[in-house]
C-alpha positions in Angstrom: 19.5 32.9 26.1 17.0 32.0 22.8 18.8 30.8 20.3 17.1 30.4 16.4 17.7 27.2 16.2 14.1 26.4 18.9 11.4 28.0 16.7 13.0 26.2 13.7 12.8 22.5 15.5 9.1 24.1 17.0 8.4 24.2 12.9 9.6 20.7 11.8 7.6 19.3 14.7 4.6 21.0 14.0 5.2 20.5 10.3 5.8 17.0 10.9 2.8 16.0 13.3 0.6 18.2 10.5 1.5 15.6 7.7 0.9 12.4 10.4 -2.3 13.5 11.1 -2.9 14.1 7.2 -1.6 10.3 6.5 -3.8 9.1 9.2 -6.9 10.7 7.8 -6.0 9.7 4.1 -5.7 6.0 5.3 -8.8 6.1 7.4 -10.8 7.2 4.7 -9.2 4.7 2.5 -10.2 1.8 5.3 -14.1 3.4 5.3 -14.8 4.3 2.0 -12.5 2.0 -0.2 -13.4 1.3 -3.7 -16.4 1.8 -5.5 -18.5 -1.0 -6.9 -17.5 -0.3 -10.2 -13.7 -0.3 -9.4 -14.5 -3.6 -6.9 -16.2 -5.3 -10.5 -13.0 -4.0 -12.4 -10.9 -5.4 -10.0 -12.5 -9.0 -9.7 -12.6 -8.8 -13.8 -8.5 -9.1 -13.5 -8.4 -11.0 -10.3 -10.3 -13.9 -12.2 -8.2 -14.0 -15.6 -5.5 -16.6 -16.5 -2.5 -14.3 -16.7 -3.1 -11.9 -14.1 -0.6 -11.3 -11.0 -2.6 -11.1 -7.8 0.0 -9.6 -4.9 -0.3 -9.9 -1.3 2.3 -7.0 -0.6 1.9 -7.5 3.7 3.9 -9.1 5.8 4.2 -12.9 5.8 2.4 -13.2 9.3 -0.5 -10.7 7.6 -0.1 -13.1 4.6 -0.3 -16.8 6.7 -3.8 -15.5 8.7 -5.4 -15.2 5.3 -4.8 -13.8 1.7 -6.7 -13.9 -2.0 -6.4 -17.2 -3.7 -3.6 -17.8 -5.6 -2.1 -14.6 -4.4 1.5 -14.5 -4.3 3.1 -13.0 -1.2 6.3 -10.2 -1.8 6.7 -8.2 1.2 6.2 -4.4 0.2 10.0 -4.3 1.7 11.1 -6.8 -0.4 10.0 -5.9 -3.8 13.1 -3.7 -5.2 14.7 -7.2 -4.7 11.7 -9.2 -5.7 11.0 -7.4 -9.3 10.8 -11.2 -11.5 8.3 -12.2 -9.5 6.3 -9.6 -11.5 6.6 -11.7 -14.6 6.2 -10.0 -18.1 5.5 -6.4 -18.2 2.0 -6.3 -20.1 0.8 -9.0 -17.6 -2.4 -7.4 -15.4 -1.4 -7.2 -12.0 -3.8 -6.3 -8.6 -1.7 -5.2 -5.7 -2.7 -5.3 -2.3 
């Protein structure tokens, strides 16, 4: 006996492996094409000013085996709880 409930579980499971694949080819194509040279230039622009906020958003083991100088390190986990690290709102800020 077939009841409805199958093809609607067969739906969710196709519909979820649909939007894994997707993620993986977004972030793939993140990893190989990344930012252009102009955004790179924009970014090393803030990176290098006074009063900007560079955070390291991985883990602390990612963090330890090598990060940006003076970046500080706020698991992306952790950052609800971690919001005055972020300093004053108008400060520039690069997330990575």
């Amino acid at each position: 006996m077939t009841t409805d409930a199958a093809p609607g579980r067969s739906r969710r499971l196709l519909g979820g492996f649909l939007l894994l694949a997707f993620a993986s080819c977004v972030g793939a194509c993140a990893l190989f094409w990344g930012p252009s040279e102009e955004e790179l230039g924009r970014i090393r622009e803030v990176v290098r000013r006074d009063d900007a906020l560079v955070l390291d958003v991985r883990s602390e083991e990612e963090y330890r085996g090598g990060h940006l100088a003076g970046a500080k390190n706020v698991p992306v986990g952790e950052l609800a709880e971690r919001l005055d690290v972020l300093g004053p709102k108008d400060r520039p800020l690069v997330v990575y």
